[in-house]
LOMI-402967 format. One record per residue (C-alpha): x, y, z; residue in three letters. Coordinates in steps of 0.1 Angstrom, whole numbers, plus 5000, padded with zeros to 4 digits. Each point is the difference from the previous one (the first is absolute). Layout:
% LOMI-402967
XYZALA...
//
This chain:
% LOMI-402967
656767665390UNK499349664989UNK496849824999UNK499649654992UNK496549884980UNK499049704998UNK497749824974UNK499049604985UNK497749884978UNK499549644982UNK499649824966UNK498249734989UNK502649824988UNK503949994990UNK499850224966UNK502450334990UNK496950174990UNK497749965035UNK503150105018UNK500950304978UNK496750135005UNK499349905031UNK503250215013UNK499650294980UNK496550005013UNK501350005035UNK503050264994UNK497650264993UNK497349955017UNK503250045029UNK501050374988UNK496950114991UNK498449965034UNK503450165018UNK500650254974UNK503449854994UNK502550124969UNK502249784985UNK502550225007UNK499049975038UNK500849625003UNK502849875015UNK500149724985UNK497549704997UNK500049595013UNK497949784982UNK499549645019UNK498049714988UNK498949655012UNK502349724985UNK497549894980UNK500350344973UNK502749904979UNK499150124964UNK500750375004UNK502150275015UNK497850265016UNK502350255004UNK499849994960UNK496350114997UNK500950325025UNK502950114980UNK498050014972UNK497450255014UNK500750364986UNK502250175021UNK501449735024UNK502949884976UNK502550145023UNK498049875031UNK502249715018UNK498249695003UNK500649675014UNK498249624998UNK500449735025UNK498249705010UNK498249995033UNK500449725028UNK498549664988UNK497249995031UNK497649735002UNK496750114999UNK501350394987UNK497750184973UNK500949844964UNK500650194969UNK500850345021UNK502250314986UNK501050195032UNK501250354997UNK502150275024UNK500950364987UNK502350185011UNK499050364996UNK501050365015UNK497250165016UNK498950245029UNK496349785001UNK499849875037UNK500449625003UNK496549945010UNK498450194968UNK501949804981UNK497649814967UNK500949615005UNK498449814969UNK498949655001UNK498249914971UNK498249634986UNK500849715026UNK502650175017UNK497850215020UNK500149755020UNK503750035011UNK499250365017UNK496450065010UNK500750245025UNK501450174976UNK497050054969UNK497850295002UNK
//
């Protein structure tokens, strides 16, 4: 079956570099806490907020051993007033008999503030 998994994080600022590491960070801190092989994922949706426009996300995954042949996907989120600036949203796709609710949803820097209920 498949299992969506949700993460987001932030960066300081607009820069390839924060946002490379800053998703990378967040990738693997994603499989590691649900066990997850690349070759498990369906396939991978990277959103952020209009106001990230120096770098493709999706690039920075691709480039982590093993998920070259991982799909991956970037789009821009809704322009909100008022929504959480600088944020990298993330939804994998991945095959896995884990139960919905044990499922390891990871909200790291500001964004922990888009799913409280959610940290542990």
């Amino acid at each position: 079956m498949i299992r969506g998994v949700r993460g987001a994080t932030t960066v300081e600022e607009d820069q390839p570099e924060l946002i490379y590491n800053e998703i990378t960070r967040l990738v693997l801190q994603i499989v590691e806490e649900n066990k997850i092989q690349p070759e498990d994922i369906a396939s991978v949706v990277i959103s952020t907020t209009p106001d990230i426009t120096s770098a493709f996300p999706a690039k920075a995954v691709r480039s982590i051993e093993g998920w070259q042949y991982v799909p991956t996907m970037c789009t821009h989120e809704m322009n909100v007033p008022g929504a959480l600036p600088l944020c990298i949203r993330v939804l994998m796709h991945v095959n896995t008999q884990v139960h919905q609710k044990d499922i390891q949803h990871i909200y790291l820097n500001n964004a922990v503030s888009l799913r409280p209920d959610l940290i542990k």
